[in-house]
N, CA, C, O and CB atoms as a CASP TS submission, in Angstrom:
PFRMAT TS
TARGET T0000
AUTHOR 0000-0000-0000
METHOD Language model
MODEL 1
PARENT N/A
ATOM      1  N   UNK     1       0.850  -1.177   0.000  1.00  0.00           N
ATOM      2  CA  UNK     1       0.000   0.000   0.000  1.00  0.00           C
ATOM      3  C   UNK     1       0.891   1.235   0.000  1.00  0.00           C
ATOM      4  O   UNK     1       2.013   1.323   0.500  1.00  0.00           O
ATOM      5  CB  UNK     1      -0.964   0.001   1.223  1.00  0.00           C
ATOM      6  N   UNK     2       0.278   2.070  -0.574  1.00  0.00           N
ATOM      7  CA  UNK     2       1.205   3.462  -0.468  1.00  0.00           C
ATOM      8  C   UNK     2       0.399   4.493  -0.123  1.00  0.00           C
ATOM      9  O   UNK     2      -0.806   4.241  -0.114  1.00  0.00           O
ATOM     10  CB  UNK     2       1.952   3.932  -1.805  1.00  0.00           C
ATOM     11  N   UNK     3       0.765   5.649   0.180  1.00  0.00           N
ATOM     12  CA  UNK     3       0.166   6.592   1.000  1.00  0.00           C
ATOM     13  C   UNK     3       0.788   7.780   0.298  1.00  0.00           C
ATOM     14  O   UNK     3       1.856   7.710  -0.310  1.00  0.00           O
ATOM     15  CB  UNK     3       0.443   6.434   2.602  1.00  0.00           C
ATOM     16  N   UNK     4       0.075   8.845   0.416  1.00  0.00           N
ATOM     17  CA  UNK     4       0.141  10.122  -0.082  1.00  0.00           C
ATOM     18  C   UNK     4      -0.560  10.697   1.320  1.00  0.00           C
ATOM     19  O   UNK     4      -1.505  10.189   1.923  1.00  0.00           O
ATOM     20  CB  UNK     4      -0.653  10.387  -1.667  1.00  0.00           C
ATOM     21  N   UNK     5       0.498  12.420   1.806  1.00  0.00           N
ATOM     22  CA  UNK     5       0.116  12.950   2.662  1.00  0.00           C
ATOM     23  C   UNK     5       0.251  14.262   2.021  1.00  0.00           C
ATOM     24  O   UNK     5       1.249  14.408   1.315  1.00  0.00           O
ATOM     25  CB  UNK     5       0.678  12.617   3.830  1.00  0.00           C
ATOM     26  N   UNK     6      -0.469  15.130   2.120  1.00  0.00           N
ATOM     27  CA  UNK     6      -0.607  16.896   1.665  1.00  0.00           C
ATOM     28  C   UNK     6      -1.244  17.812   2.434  1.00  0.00           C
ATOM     29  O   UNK     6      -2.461  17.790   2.616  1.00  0.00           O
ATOM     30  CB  UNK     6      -1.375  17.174   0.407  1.00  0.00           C
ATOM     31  N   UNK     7      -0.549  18.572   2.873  1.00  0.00           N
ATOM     32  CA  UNK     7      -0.875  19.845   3.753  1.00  0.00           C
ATOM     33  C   UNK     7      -2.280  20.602   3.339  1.00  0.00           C
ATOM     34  O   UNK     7      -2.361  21.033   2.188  1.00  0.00           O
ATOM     35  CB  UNK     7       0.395  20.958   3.579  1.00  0.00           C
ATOM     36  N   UNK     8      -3.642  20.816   4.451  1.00  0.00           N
ATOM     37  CA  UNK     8      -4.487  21.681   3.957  1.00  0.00           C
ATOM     38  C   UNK     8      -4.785  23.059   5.015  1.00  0.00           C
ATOM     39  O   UNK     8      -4.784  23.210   6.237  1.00  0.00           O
ATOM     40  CB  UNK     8      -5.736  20.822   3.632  1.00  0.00           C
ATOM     41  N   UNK     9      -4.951  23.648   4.229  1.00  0.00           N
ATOM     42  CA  UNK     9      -4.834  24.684   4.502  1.00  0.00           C
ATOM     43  C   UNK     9      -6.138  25.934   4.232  1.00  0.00           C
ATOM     44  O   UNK     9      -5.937  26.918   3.520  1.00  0.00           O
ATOM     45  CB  UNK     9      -3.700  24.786   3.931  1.00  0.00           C
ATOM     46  N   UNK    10      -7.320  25.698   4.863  1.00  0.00           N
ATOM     47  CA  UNK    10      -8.266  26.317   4.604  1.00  0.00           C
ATOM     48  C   UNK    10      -8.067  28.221   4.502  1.00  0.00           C
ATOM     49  O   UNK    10      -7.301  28.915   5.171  1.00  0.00           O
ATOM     50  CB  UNK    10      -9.162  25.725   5.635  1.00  0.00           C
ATOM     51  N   UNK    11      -8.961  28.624   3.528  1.00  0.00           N
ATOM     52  CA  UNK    11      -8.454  30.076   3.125  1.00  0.00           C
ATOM     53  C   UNK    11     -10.308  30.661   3.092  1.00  0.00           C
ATOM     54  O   UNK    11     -11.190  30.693   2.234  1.00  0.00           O
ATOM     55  CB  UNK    11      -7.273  30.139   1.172  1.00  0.00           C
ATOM     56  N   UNK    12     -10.196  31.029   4.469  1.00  0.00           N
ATOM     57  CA  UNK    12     -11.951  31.968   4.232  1.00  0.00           C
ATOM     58  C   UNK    12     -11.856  33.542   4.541  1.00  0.00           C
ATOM     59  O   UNK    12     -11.097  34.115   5.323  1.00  0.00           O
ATOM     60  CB  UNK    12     -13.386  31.346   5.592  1.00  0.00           C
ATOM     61  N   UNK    13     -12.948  34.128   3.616  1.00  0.00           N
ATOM     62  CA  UNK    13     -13.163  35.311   3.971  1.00  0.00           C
ATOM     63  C   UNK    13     -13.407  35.455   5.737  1.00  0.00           C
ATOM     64  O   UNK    13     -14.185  34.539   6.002  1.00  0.00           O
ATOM     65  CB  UNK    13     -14.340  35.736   3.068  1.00  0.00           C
ATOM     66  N   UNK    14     -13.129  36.080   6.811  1.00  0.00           N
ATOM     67  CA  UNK    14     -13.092  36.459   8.028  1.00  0.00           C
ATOM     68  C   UNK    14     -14.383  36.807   7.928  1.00  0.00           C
ATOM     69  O   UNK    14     -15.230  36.045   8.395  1.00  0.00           O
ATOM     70  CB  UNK    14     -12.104  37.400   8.482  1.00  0.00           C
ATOM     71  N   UNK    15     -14.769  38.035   7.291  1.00  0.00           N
ATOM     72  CA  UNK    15     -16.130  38.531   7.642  1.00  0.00           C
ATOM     73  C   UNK    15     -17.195  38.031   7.433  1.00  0.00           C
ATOM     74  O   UNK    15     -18.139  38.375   8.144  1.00  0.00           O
ATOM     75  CB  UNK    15     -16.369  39.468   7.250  1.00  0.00           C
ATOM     76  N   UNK    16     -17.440  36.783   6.096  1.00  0.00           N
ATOM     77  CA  UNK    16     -18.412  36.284   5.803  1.00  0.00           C
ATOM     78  C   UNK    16     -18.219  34.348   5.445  1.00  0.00           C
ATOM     79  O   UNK    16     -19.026  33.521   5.021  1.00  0.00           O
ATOM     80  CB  UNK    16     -18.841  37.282   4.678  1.00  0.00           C
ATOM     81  N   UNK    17     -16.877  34.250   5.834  1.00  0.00           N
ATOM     82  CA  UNK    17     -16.652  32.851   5.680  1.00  0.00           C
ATOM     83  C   UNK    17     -17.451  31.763   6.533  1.00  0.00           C
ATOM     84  O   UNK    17     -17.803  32.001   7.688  1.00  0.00           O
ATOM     85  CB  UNK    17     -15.300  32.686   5.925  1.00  0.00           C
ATOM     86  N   UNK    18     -17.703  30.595   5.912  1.00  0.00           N
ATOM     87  CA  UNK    18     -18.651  29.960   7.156  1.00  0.00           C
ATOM     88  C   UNK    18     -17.749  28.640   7.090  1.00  0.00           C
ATOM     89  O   UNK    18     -16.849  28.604   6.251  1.00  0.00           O
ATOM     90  CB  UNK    18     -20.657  29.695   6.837  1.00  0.00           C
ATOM     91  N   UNK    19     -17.988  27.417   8.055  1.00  0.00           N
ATOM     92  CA  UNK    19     -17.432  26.034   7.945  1.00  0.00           C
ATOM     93  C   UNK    19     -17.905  25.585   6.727  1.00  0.00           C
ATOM     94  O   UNK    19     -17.008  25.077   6.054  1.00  0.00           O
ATOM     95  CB  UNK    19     -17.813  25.067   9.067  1.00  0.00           C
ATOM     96  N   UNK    20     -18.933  25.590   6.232  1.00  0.00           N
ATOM     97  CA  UNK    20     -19.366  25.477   5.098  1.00  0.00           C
ATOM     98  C   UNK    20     -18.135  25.527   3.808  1.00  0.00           C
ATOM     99  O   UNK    20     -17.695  24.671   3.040  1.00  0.00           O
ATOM    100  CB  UNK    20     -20.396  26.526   5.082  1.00  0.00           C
ATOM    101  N   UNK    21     -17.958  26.446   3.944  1.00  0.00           N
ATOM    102  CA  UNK    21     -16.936  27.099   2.945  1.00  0.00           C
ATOM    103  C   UNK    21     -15.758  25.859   3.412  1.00  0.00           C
ATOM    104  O   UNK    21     -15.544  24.884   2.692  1.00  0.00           O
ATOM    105  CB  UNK    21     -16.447  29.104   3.312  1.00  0.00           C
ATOM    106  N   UNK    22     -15.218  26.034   4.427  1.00  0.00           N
ATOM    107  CA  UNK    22     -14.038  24.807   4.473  1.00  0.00           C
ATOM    108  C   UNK    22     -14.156  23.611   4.288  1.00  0.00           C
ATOM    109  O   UNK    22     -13.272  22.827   3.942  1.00  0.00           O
ATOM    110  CB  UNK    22     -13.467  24.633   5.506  1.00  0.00           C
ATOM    111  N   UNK    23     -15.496  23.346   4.556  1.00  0.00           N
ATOM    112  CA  UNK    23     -15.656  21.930   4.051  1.00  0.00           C
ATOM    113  C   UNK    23     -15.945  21.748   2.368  1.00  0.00           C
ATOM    114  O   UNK    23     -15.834  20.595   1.951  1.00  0.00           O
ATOM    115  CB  UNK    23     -16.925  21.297   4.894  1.00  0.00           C
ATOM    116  N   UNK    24     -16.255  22.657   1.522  1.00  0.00           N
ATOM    117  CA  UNK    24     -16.028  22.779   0.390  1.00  0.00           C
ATOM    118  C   UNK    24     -14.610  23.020  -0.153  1.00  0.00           C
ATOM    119  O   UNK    24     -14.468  22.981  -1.375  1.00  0.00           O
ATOM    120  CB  UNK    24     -16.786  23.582   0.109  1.00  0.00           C
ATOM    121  N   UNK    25     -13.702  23.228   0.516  1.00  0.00           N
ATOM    122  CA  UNK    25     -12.615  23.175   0.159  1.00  0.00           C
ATOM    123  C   UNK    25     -11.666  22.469   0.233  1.00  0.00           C
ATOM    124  O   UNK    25     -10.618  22.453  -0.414  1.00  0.00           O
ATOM    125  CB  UNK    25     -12.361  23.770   0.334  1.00  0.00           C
ATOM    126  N   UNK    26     -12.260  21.482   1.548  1.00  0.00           N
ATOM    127  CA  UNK    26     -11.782  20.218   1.637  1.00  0.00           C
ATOM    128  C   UNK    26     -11.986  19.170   0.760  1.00  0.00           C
ATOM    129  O   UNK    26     -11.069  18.518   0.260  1.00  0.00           O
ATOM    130  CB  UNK    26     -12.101  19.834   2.604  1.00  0.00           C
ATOM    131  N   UNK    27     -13.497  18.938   0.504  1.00  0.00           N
ATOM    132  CA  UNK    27     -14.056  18.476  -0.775  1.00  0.00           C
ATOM    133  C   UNK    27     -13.388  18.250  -1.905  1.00  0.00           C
ATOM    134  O   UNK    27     -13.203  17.189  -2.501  1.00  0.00           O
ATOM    135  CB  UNK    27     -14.871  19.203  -1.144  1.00  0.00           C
ATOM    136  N   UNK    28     -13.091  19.178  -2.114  1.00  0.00           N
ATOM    137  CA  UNK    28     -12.087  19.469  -3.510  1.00  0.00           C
ATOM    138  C   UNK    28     -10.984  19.040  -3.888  1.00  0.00           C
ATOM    139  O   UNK    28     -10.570  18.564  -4.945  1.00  0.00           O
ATOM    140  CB  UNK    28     -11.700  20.543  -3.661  1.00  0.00           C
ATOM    141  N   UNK    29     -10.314  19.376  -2.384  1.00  0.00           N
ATOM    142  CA  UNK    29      -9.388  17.975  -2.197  1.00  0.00           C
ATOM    143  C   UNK    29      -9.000  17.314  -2.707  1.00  0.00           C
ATOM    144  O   UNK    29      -8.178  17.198  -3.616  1.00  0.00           O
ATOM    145  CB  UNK    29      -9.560  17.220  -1.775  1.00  0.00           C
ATOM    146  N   UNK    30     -10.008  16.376  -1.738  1.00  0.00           N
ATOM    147  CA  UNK    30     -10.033  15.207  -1.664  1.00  0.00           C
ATOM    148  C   UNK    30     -10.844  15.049  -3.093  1.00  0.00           C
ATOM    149  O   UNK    30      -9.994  14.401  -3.704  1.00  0.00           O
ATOM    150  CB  UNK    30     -10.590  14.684  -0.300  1.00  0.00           C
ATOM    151  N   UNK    31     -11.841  15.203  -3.948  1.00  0.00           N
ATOM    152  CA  UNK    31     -12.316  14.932  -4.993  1.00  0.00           C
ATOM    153  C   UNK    31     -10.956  14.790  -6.503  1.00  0.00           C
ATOM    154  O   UNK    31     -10.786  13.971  -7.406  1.00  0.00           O
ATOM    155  CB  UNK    31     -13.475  16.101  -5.024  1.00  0.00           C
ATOM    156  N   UNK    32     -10.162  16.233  -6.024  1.00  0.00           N
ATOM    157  CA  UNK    32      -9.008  16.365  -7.222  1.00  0.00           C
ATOM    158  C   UNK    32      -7.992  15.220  -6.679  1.00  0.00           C
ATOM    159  O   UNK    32      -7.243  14.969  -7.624  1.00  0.00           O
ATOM    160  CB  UNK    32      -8.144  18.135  -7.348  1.00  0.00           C
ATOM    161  N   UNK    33      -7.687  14.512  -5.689  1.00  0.00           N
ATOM    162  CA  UNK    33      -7.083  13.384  -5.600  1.00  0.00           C
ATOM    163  C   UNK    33      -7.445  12.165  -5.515  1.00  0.00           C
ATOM    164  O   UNK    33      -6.746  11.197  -5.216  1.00  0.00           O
ATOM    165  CB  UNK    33      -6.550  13.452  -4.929  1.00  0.00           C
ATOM    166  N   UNK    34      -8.928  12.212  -5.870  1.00  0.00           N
ATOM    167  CA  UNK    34      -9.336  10.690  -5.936  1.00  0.00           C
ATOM    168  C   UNK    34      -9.632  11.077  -7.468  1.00  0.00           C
ATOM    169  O   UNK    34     -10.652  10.403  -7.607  1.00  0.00           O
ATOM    170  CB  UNK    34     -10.780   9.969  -4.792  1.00  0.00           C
ATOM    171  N   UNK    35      -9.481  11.571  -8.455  1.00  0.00           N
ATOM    172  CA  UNK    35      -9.894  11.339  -9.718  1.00  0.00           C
ATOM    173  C   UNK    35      -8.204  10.953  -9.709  1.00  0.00           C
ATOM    174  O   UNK    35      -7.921  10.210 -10.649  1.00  0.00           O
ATOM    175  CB  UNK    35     -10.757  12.658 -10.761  1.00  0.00           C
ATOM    176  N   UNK    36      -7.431  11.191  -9.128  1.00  0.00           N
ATOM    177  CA  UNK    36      -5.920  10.818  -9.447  1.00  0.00           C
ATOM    178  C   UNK    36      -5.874   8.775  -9.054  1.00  0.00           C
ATOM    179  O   UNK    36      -5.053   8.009  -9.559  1.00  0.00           O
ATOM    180  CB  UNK    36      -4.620  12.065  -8.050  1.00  0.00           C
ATOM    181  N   UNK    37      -6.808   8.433  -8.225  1.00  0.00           N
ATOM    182  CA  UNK    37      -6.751   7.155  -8.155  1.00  0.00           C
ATOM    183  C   UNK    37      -6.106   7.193  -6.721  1.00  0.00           C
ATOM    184  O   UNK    37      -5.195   6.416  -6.435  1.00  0.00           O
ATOM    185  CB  UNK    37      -5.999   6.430  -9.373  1.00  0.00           C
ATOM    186  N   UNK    38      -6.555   8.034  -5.902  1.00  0.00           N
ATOM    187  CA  UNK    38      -5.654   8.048  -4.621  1.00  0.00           C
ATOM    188  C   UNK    38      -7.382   7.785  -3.202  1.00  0.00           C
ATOM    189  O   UNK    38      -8.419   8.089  -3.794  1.00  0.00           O
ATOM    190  CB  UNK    38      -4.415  10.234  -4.537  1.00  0.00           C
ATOM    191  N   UNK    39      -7.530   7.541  -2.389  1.00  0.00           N
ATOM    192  CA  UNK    39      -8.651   7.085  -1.307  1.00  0.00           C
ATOM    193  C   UNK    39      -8.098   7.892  -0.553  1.00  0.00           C
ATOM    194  O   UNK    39      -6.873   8.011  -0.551  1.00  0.00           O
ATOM    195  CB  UNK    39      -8.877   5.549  -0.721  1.00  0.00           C
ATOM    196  N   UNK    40      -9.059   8.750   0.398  1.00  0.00           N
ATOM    197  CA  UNK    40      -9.332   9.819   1.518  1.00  0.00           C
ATOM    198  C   UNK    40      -8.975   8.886   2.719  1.00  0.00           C
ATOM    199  O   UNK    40      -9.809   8.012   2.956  1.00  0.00           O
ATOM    200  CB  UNK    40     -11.037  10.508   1.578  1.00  0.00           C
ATOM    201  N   UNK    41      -8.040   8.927   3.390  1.00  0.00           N
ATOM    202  CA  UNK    41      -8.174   7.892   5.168  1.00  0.00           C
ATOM    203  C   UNK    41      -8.732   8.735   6.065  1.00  0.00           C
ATOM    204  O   UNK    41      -9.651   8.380   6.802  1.00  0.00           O
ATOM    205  CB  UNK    41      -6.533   7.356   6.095  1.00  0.00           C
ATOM    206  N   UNK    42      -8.144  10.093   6.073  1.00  0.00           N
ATOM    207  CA  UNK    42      -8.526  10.693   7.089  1.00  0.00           C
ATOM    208  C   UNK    42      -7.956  12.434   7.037  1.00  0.00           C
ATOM    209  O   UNK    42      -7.094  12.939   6.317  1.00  0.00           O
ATOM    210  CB  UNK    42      -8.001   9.767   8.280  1.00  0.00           C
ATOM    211  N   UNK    43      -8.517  12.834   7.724  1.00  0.00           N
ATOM    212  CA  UNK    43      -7.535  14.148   7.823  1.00  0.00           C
ATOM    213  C   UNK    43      -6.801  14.068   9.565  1.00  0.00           C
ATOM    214  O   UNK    43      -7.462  13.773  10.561  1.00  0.00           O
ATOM    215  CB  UNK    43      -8.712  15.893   7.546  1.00  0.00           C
ATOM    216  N   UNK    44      -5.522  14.363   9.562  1.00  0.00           N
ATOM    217  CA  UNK    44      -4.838  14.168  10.821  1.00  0.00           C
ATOM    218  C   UNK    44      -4.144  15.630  11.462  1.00  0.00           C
ATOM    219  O   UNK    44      -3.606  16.344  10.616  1.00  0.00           O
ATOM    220  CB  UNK    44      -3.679  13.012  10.529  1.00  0.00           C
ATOM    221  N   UNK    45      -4.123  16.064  12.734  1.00  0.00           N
ATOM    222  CA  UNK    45      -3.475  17.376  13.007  1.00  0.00           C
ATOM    223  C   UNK    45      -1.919  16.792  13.672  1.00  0.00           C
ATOM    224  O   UNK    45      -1.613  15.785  14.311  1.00  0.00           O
ATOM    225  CB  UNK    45      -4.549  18.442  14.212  1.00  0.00           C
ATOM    226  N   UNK    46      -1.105  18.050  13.128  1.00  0.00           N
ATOM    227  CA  UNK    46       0.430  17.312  13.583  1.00  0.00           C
ATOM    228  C   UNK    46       0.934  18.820  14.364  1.00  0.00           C
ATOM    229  O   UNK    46       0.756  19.902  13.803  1.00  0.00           O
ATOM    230  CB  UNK    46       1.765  16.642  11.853  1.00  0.00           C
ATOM    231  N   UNK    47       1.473  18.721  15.506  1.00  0.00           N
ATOM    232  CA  UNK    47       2.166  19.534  16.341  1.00  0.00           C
ATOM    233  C   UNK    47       3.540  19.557  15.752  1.00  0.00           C
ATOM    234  O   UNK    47       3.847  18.560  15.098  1.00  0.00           O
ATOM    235  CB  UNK    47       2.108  19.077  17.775  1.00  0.00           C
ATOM    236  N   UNK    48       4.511  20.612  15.877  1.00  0.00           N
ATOM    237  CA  UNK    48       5.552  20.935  15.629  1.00  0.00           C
ATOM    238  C   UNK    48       5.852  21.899  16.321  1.00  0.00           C
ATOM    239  O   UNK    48       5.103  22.867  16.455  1.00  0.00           O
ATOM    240  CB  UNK    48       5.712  21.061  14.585  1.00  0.00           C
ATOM    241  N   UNK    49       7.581  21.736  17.157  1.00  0.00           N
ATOM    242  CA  UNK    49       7.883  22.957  17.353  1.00  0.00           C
ATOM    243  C   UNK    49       8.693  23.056  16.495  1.00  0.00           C
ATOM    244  O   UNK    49       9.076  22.356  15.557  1.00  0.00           O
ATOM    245  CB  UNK    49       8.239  23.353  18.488  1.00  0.00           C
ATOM    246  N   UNK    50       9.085  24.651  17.180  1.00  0.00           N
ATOM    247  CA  UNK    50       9.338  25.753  15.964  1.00  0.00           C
ATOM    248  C   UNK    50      10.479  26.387  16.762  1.00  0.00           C
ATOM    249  O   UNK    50      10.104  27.252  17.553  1.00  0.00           O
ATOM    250  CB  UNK    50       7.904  26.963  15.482  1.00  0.00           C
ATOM    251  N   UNK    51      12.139  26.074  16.711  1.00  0.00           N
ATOM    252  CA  UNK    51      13.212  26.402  17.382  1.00  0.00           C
ATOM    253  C   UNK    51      13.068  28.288  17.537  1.00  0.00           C
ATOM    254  O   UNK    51      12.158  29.045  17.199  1.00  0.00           O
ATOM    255  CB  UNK    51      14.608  25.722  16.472  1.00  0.00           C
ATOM    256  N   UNK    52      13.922  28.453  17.958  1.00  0.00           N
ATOM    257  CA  UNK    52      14.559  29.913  18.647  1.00  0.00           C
ATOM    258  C   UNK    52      14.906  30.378  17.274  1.00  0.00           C
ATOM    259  O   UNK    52      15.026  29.615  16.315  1.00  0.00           O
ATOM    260  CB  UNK    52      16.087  29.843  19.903  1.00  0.00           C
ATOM    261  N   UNK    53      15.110  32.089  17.216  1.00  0.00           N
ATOM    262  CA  UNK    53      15.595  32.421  15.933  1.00  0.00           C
ATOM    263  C   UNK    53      16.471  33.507  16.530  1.00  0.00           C
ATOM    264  O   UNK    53      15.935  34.588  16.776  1.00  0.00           O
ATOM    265  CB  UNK    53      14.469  32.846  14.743  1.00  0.00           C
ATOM    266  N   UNK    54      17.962  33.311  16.830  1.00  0.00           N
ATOM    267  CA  UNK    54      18.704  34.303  17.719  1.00  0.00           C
ATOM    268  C   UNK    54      18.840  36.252  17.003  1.00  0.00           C
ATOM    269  O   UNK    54      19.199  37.333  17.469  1.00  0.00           O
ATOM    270  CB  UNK    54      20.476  33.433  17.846  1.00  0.00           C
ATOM    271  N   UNK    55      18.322  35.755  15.712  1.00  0.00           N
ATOM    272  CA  UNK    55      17.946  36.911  14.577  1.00  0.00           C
ATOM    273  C   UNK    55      20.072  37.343  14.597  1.00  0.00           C
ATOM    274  O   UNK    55      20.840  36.782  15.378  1.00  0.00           O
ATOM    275  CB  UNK    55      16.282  38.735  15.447  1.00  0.00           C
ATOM    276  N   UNK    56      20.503  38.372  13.588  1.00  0.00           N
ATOM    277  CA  UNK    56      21.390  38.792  13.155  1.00  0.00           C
ATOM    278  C   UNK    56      22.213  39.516  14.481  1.00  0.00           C
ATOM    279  O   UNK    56      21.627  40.502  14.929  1.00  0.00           O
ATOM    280  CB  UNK    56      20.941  39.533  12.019  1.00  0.00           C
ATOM    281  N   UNK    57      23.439  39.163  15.129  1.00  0.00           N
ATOM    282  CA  UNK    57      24.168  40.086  16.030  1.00  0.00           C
ATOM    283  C   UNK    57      22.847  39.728  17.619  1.00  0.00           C
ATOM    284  O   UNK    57      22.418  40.458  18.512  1.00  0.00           O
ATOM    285  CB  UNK    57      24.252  42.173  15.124  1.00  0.00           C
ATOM    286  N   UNK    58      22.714  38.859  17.409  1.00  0.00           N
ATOM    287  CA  UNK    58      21.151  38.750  18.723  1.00  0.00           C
ATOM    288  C   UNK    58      20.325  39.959  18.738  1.00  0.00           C
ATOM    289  O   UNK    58      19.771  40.148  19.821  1.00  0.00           O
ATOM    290  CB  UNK    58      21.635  38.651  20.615  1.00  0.00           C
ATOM    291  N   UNK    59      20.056  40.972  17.679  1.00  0.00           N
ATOM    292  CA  UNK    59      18.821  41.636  17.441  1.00  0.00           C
ATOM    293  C   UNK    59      17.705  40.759  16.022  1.00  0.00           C
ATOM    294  O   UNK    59      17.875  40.185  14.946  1.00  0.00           O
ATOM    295  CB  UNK    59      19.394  43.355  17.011  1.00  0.00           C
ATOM    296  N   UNK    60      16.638  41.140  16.894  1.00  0.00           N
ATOM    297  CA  UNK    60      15.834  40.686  16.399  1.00  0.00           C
ATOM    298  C   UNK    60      15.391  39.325  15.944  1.00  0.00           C
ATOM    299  O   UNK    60      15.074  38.845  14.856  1.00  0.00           O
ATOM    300  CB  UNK    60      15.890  41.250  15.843  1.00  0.00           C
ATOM    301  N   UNK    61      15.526  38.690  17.697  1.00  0.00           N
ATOM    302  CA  UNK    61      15.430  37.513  17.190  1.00  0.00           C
ATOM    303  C   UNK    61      14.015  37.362  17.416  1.00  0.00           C
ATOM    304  O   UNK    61      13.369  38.407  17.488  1.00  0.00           O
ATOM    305  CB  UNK    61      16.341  36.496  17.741  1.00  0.00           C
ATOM    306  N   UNK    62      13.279  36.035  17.569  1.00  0.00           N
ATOM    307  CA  UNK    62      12.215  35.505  18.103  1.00  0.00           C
ATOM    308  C   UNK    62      12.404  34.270  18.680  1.00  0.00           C
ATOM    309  O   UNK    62      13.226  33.427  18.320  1.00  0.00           O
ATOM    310  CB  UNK    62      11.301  35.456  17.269  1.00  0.00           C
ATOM    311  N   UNK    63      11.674  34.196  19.520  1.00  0.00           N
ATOM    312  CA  UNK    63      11.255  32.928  20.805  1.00  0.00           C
ATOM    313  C   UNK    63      10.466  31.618  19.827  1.00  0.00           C
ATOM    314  O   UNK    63       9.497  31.660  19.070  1.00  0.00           O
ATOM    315  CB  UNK    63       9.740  33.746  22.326  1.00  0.00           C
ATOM    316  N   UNK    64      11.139  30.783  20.137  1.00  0.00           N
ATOM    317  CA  UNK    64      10.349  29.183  19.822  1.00  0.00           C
ATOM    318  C   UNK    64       8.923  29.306  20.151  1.00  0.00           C
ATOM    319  O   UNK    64       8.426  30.216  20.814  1.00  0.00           O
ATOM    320  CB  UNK    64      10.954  27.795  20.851  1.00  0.00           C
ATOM    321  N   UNK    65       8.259  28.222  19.584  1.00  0.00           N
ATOM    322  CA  UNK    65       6.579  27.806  19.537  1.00  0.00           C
ATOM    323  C   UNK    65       6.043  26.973  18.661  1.00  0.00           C
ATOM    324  O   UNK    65       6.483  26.636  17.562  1.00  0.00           O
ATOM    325  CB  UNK    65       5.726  28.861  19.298  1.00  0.00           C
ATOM    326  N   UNK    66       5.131  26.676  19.167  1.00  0.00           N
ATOM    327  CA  UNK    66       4.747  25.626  19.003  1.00  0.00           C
ATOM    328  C   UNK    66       3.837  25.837  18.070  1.00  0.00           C
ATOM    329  O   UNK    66       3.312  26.949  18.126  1.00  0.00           O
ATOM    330  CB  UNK    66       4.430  25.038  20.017  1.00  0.00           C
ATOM    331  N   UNK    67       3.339  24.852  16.899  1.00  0.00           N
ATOM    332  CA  UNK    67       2.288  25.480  15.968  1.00  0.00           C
ATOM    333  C   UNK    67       1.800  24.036  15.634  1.00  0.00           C
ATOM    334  O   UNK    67       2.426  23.032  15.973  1.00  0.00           O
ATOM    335  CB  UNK    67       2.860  26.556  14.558  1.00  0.00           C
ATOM    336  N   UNK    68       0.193  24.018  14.683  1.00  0.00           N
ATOM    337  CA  UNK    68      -0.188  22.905  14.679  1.00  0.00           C
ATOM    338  C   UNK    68      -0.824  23.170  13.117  1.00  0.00           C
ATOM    339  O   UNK    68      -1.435  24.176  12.758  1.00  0.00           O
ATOM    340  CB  UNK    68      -1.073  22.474  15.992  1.00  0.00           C
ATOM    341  N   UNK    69      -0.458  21.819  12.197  1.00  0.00           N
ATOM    342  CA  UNK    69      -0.939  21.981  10.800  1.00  0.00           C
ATOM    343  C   UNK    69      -1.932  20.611  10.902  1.00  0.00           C
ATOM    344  O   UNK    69      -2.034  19.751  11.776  1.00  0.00           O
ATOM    345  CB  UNK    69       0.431  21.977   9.474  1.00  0.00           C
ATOM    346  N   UNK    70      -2.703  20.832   9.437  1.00  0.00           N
ATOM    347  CA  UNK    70      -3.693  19.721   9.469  1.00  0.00           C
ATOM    348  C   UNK    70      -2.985  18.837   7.958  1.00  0.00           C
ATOM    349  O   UNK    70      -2.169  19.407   7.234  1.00  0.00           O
ATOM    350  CB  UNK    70      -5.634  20.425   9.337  1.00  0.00           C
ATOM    351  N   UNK    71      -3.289  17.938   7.790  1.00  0.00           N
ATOM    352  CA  UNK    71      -2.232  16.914   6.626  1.00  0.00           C
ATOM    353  C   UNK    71      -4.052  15.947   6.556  1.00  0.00           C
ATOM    354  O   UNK    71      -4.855  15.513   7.383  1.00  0.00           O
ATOM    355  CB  UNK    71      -0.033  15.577   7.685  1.00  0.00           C
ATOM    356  N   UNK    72      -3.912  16.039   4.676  1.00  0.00           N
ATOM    357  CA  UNK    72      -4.877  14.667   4.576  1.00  0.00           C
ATOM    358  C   UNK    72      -4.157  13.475   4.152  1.00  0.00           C
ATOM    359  O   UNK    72      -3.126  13.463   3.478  1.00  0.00           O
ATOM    360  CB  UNK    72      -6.084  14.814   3.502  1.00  0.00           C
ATOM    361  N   UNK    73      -4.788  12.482   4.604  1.00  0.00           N
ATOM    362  CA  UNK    73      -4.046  11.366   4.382  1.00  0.00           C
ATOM    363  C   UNK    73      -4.857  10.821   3.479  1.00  0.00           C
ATOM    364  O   UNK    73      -6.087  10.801   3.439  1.00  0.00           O
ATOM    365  CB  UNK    73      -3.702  10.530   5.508  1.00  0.00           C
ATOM    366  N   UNK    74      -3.627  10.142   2.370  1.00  0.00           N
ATOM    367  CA  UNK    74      -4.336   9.120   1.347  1.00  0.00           C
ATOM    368  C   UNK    74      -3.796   7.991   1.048  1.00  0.00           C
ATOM    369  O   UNK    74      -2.633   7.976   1.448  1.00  0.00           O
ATOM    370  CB  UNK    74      -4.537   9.594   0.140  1.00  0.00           C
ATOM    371  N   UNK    75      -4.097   7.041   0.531  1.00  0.00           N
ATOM    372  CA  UNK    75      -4.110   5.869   0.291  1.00  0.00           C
ATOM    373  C   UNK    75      -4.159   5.316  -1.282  1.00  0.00           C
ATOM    374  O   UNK    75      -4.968   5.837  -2.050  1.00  0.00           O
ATOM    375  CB  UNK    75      -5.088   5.507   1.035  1.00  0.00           C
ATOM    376  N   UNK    76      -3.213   4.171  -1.784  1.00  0.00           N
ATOM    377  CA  UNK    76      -3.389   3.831  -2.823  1.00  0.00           C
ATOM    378  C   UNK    76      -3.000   2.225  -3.390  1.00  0.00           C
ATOM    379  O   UNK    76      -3.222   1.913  -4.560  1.00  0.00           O
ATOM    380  CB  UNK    76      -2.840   4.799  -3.348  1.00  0.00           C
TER
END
């Protein structure tokens, strides 16, 4: 079995965006990779940290953190 994983990344208007809208965009997806011959498993969230950035001469650096992306998983 082989697997295909791809980063999603929902993109809504703030003022008038609804879940609606993301789940149509998820849709799409997953629809443009199953006409590729690829099966939906799941969508999964992955934590990552995110090291120190001591920035140039130690100005301007930034502080580590932690951030969280969503990945769909597929199957083939």
């Amino acid at each position: 079995m082989e697997y295909k994983v791809v980063p999603f990344v929902a993109a809504i208007d703030h003022k008038k965006g609804t879940s609606d809208h993301v789940a149509q965009q998820l849709e799409a997806l997953i629809n443009e990779y199953a006409s590729k011959g690829w099966i939906y498993i799941r969508l999964e969230g992955v934590s990552t940290y995110v090291g120190p950035d001591n920035g140039c001469f130690r100005f301007g650096g930034k502080s580590g953190y932690t951030t969280a992306r969503q990945m769909v998983v597929f199957s083939k």
